[in-house]
C-alpha positions as CSV (number, residue, x, y, z in Angstrom):
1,X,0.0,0.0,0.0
2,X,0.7,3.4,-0.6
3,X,2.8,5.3,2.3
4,X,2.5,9.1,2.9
5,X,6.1,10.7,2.3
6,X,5.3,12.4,6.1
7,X,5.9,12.6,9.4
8,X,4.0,14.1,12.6
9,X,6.2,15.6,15.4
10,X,4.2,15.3,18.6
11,X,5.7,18.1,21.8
12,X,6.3,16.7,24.8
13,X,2.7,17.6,25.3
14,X,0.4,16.1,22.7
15,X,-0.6,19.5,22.0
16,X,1.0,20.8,19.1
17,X,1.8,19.2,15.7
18,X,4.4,19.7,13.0
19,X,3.4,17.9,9.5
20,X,6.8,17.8,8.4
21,X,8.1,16.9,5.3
22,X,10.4,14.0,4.5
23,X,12.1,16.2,2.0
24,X,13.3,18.8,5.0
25,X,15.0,18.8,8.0
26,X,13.3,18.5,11.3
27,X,13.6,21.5,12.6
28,X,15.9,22.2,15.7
29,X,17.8,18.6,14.9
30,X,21.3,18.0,14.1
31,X,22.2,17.5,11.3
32,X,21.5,13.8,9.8
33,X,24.8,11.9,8.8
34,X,24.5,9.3,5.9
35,X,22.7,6.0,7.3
36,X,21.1,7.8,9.9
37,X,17.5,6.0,10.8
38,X,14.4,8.7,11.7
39,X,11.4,7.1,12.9
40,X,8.9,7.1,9.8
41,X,11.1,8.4,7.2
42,X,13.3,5.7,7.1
43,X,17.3,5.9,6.5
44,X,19.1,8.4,4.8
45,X,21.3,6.8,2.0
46,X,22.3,10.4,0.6
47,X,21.7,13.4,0.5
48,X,23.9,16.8,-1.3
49,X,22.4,20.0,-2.3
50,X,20.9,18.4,-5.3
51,X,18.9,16.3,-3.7
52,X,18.1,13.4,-1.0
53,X,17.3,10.0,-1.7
54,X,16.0,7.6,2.1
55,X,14.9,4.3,2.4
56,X,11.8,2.4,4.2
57,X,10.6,-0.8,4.5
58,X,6.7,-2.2,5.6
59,X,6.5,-5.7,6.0
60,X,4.5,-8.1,8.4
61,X,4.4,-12.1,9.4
62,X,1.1,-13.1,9.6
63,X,-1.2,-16.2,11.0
64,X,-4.0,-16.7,10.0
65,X,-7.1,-19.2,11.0
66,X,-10.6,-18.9,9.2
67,X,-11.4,-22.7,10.4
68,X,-14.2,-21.3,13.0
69,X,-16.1,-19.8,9.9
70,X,-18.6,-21.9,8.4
71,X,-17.3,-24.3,5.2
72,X,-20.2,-22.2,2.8
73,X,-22.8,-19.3,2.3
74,X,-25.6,-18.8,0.3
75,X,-25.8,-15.4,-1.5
76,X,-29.6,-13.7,-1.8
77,X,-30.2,-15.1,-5.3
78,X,-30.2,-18.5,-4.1
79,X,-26.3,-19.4,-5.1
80,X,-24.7,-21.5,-3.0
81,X,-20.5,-21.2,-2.2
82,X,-18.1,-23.6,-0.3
83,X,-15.3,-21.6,1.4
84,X,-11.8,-22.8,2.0
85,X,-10.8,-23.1,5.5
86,X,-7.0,-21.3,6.0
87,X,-3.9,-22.4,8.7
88,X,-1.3,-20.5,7.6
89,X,1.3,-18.4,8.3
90,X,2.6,-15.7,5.7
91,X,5.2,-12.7,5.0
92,X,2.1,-11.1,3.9
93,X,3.3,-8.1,1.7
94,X,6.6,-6.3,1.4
95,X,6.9,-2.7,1.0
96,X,10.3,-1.0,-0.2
97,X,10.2,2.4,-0.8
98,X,12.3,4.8,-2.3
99,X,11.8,8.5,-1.4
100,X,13.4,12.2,-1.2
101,X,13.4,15.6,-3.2
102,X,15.7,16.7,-6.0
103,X,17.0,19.9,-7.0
104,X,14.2,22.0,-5.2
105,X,13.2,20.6,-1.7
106,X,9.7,21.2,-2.9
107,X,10.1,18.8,-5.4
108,X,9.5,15.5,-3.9
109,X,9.6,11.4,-5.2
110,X,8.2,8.1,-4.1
111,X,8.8,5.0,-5.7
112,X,8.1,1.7,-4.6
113,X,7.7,-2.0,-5.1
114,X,4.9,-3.8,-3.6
115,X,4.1,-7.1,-3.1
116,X,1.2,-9.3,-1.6
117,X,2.9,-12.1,-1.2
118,X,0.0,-14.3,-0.3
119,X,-1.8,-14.4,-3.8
120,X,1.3,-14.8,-6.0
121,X,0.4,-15.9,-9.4
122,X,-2.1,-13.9,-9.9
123,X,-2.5,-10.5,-11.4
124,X,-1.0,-7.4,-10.0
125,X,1.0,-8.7,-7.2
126,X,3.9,-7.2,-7.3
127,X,3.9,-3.5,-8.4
128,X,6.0,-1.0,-8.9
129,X,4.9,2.7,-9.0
130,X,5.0,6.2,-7.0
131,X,4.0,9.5,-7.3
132,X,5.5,13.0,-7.6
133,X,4.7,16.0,-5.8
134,X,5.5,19.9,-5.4
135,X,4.1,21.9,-2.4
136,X,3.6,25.3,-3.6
137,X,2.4,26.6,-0.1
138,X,1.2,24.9,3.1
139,X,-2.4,25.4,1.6
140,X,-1.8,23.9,-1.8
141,X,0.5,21.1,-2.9
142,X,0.3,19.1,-5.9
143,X,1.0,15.5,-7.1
144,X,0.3,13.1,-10.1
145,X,0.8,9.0,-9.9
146,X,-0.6,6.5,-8.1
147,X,-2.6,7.4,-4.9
148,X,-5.7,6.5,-2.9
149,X,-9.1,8.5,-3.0
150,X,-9.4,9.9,-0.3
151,X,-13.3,8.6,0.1
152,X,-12.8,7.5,3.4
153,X,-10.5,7.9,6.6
154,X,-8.9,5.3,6.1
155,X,-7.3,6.3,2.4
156,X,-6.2,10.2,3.6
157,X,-2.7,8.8,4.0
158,X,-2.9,7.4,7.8
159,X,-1.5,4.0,7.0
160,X,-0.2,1.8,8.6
161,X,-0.9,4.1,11.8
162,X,-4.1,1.9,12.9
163,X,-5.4,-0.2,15.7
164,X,-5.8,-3.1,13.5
165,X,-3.3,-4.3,11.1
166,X,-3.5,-3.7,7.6
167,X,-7.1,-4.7,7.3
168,X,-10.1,-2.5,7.9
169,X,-13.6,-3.5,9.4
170,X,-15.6,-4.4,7.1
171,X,-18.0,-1.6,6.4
172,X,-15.2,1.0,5.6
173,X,-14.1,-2.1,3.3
174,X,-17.1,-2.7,1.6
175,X,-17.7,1.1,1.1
176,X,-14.6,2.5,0.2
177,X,-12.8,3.7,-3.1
178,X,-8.9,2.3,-3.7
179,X,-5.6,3.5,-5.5
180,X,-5.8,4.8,-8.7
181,X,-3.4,7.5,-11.2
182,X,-4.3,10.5,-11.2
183,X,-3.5,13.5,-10.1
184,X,-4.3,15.5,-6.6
185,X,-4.2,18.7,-4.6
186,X,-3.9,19.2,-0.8
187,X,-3.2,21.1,2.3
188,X,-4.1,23.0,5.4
189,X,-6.2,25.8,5.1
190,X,-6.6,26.6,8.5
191,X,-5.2,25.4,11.8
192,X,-6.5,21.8,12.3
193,X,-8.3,22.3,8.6
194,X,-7.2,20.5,6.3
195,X,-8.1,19.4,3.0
196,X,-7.7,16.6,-0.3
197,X,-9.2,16.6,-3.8
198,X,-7.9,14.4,-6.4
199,X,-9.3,13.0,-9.9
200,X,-8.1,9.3,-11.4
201,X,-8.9,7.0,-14.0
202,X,-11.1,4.6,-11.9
203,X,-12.5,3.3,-8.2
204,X,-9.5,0.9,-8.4
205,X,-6.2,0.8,-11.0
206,X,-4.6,-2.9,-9.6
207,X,-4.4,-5.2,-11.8
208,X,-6.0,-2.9,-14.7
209,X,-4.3,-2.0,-18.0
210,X,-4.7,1.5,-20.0
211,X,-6.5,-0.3,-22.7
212,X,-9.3,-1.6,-20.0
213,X,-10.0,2.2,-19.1
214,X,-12.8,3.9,-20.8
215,X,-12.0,7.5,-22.8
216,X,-13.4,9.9,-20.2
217,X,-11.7,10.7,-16.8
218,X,-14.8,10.4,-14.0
219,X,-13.1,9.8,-10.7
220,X,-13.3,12.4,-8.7
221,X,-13.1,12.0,-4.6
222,X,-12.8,14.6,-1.8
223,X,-12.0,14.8,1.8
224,X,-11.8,18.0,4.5
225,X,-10.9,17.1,8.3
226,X,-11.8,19.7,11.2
227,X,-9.6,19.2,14.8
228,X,-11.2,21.7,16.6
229,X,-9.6,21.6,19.9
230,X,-6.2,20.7,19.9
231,X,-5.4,21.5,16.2
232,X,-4.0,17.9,15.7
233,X,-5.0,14.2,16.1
234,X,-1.7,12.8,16.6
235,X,0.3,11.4,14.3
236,X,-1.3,11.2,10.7
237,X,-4.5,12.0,12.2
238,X,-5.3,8.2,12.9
239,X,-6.4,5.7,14.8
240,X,-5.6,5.6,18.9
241,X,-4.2,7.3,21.2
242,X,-0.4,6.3,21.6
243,X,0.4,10.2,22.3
244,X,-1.9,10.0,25.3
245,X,-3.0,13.4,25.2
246,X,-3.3,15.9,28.1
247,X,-6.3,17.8,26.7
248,X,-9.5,16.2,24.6
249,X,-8.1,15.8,20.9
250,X,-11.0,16.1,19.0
251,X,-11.7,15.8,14.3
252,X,-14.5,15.8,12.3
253,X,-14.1,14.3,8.8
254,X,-16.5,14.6,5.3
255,X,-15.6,12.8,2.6
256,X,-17.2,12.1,-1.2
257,X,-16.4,10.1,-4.2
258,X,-18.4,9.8,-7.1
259,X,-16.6,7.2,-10.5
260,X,-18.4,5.9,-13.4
261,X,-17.5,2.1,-14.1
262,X,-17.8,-0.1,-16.1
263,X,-17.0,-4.3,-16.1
264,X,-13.9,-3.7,-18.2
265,X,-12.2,-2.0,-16.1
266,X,-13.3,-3.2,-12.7
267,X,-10.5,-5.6,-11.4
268,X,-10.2,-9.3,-11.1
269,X,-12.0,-11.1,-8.3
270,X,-9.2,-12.1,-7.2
271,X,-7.0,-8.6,-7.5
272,X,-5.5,-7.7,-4.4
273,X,-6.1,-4.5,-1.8
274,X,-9.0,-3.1,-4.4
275,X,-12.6,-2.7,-3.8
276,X,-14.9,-4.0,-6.2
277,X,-18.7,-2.7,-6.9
278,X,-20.3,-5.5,-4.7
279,X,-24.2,-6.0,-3.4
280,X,-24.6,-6.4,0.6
281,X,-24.4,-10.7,0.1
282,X,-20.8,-9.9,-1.8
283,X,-22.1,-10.8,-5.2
284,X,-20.2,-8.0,-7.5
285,X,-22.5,-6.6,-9.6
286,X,-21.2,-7.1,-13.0
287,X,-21.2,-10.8,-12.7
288,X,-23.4,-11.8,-15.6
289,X,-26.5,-13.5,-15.2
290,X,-26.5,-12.3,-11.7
291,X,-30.0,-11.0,-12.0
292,X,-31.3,-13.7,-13.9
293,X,-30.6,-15.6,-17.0
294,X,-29.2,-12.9,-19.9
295,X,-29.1,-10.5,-17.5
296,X,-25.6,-8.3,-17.3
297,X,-24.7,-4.8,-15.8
298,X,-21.9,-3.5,-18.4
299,X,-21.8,0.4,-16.5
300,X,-22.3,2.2,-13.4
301,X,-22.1,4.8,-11.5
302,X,-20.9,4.9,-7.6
303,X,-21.8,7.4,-5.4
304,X,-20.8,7.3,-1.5
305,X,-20.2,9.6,1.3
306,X,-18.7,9.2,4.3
307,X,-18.1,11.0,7.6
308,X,-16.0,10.0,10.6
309,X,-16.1,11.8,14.2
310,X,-12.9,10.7,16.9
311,X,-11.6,12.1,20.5
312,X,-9.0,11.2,22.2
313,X,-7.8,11.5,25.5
314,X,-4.6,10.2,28.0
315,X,-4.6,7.3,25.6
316,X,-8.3,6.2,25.6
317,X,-10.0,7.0,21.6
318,X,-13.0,6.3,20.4
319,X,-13.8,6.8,16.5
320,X,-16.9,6.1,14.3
321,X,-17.7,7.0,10.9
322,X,-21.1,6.5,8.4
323,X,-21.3,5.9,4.5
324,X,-23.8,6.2,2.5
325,X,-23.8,4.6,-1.2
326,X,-25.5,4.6,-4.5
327,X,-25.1,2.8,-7.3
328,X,-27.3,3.9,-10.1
329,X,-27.1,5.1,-13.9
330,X,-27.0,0.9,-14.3
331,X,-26.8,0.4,-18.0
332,X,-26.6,-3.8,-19.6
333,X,-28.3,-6.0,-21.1
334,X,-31.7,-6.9,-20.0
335,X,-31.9,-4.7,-16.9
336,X,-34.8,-2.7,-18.1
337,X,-36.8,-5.7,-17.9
338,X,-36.0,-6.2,-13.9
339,X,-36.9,-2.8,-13.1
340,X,-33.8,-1.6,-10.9
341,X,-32.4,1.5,-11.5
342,X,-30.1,2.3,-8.5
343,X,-28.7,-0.1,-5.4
344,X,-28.6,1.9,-1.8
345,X,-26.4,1.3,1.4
346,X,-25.6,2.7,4.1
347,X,-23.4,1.2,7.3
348,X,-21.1,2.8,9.9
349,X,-18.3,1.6,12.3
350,X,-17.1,2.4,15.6
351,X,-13.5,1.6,17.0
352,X,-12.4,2.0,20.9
353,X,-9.2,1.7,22.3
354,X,-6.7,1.8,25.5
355,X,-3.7,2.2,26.5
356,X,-3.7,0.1,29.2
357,X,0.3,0.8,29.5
358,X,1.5,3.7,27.6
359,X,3.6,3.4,25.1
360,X,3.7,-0.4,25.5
361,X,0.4,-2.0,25.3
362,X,-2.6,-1.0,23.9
363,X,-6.5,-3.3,23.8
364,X,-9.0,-1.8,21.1
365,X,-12.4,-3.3,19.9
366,X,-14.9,-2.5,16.7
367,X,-17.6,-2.9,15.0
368,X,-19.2,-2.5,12.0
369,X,-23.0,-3.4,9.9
370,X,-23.7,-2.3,6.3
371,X,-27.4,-1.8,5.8
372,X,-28.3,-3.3,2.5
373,X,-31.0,-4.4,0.0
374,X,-29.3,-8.0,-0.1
375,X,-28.4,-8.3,3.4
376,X,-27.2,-7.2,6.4
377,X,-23.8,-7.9,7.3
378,X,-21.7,-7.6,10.4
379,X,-18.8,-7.9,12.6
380,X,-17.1,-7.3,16.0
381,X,-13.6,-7.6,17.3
382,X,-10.6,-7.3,19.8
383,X,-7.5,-6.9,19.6
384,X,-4.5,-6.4,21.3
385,X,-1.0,-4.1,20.2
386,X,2.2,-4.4,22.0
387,X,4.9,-2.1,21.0
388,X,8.4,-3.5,22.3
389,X,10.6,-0.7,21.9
390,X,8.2,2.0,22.3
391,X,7.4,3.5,19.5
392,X,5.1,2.7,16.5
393,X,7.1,1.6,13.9
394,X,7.5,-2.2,15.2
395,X,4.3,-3.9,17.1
396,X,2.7,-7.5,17.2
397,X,-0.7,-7.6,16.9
398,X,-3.6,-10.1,18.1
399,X,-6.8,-10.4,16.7
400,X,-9.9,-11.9,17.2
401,X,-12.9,-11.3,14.4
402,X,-16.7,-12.2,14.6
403,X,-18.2,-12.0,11.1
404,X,-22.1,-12.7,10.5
405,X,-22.3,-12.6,6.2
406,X,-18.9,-10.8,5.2
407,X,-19.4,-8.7,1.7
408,X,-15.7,-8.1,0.9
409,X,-12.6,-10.5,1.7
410,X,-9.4,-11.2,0.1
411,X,-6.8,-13.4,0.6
412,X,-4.5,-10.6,2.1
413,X,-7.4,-9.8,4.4
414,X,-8.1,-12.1,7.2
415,X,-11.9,-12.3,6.1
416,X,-13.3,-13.8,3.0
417,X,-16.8,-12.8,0.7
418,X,-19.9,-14.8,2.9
419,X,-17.9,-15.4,5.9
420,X,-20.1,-16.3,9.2
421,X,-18.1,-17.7,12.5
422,X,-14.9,-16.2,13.8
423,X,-11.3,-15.3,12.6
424,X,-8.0,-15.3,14.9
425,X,-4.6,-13.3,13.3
426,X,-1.5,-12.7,14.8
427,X,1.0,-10.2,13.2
428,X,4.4,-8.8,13.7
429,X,5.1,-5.4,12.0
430,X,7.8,-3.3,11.2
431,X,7.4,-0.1,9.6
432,X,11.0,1.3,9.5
């Protein structure tokens, strides 16, 4: 996944934070020798007045056991599917990122290679891409490459700053857009205002080529965030408290995304880290004959909002967030006939945590439903963080997951599409 090039510098306090640049010097720091390490900007392999060029690595070991979900599920048309049972243990994905500025510190790079190293052999696991950037101002900076919509929290640039581990609960899954080109504007236009826009080819470029896209550019997603009382919400604005704050961190978040789509160039069922136009039961909606025999949706349009409210205080958070989706402007073959014109969801989530010993130990829980016309799914969980050395970039992580009809899975994700009984993963983390 994609990685902000940025880190937060949190005072002594909690009170005051510094977005700060990977391409510039942290400010009242010596001077950074050659194979120096800074906590989430990785080591510096050079650096001259032409330019910088540091190094990062994201990677985790995961295991995983689905065996307490049940072996099948039937989706609301009647369909019946067996599910494969999973006792494994993985290097899930590899991130190695290359980042820095040349020539103008303004002028900024990030390249990568990513992997998900649990579906090899199929499309679009391993990719190499990046984006470039140039802040103009603290209020305006602009990018073009490959980045995520910001349609939901989750995809402002937070990751892998979360209480759980590189897999959201399932309604922010089932609702939100992916990674795409395209290009983007952002910045703060206030204190603790801040805001994104950005228009790419599709919901969802993994595992699609150029000549799969249609001729017109209709992606278009937007977030603003609010922190009202402290200015900040700790580092990347995420998830938990690990700053334990001394005063009531507070952000309010509004998001949209509107894409027209079509089956060509929606990815693979099987595509990795991408979300797919899916009905409540998990049935994507351009599967043909879905709807009945002849039946087939060729375009669409998606629609969703989202907005999120958090606090946070001496280490206790709590965060929830609601969506709202429409799929309509449904075009194909024999649709007319059915009389649908338009699908509607809504969901929400909440997410709770503690830091039951700071710095070291932190117990969250979540969960999430999606209101649908084909169902109503749900989940809950626990889980359980333990940072050894004290700071965020290395953690192991243990979670337990209660599913009731699952509309989104993956084999990265520790859920699958129709899963109903419970999930156990343990992780170990390093984001250096």
């Amino acid at each position: 996944m994609l990685i902000a090039c940025t880190v937060m510098i949190i005072d002594a306090r909690a009170q005051l934070s510094v977005v700060v640049d990977t391409a510039q010097f942290v400010p009242g720091a010596p001077p950074e020798a050659q194979g120096s390490y800074r906590p989430g900007a990785g080591f510096l392999l050079a650096r001259s007045d032409q330019g910088e060029l540091r190094f990062k690595l994201f990677t985790y070991l995961r295991y995983l056991n689905t065996r307490g979900l049940e072996d099948g599920y039937t989706n609301a048309f009647g369909r019946e599917f067996d599910l494969d049972p999973r006792n494994d243990i993985q290097l899930n994905k590899v991130n190695l990122q290359f980042m820095g500025w040349l020539r103008d510190r303004r002028f900024r790079y990030l390249a990568y290679v990513w992997t998900n190293n649990t579906a090899q052999g199929l499309g679009a696991q391993v990719v190499v891409g990046g984006n470039l950037t140039y802040r103009v101002h603290r209020a305006l900076t602009v990018g073009g490459g490959i980045n995520s919509l910001p349609g939901v929290r989750s995809t402002e640039g937070n990751f892998p700053y979360w209480l759980t581990l590189d897999n959201r609960l399932i309604a922010e899954e089932f609702f939100r857009p992916s990674y795409t080109m395209g290009l983007w504007v952002r910045g703060d236009v206030a204190k603790g205002v801040d805001y994104q826009l950005m228009i790419g080819n599709n919901l969802s470029q993994l595992g699609i080529d150029a000549g799969q896209l249609d001729d017109e550019i209709s992606t278009f997603s937007a977030a603003i965030g609010w922190n009202p009382t402290t200015g900040e919400y700790g580092t990347r604005a995420t998830f938990g408290d690990f700053e334990e704050h001394d005063r009531v961190a507070t952000r309010v978040g509004a998001h949209f995304t509107t894409s027209d789509e079509d089956a060509q160039s929606q990815p693979d069922v099987q595509a990795p880290e991408n979300v797919q136009l899916r009905l409540s039961d998990g049935s994507t909606i351009f599967t043909p004959g879905l709807f009945g025999e002849g039946t087939y949706i060729q375009k669409a349009r998606y629609a969703m909002f989202s907005g999120d409210v958090g606090a946070k205080y001496k280490g206790f958070s709590i965060d929830a967030a609601f969506y709202q989706r429409a799929i309509g402007n449904l075009r194909g073959i024999g649709m007319d006939s059915l009389g649908i014109d338009r699908f509607e969801d809504t969901g929400y989530q909440v997410q709770a945590s503690a830091m039951v010993v700071p710095k070291l130990v932190q117990l969250y829980a979540g969960f999430a439903a999606i209101n649908g016309q084909y169902g109503d799914p749900s989940e809950w969980r626990t889980g359980l963080n333990i940072f050894p050395w004290k700071d965020q970039e290395v953690r192991f992580n243990l979670e337990y997951i209660q599913l009731t009809g699952s509309p989104v899975g993956g084999l990265s994700l520790p859920y699958v599409v129709g899963g109903t009984g419970s999930v156990v993963n343990l992780n170990f983390m390093m984001n250096l």
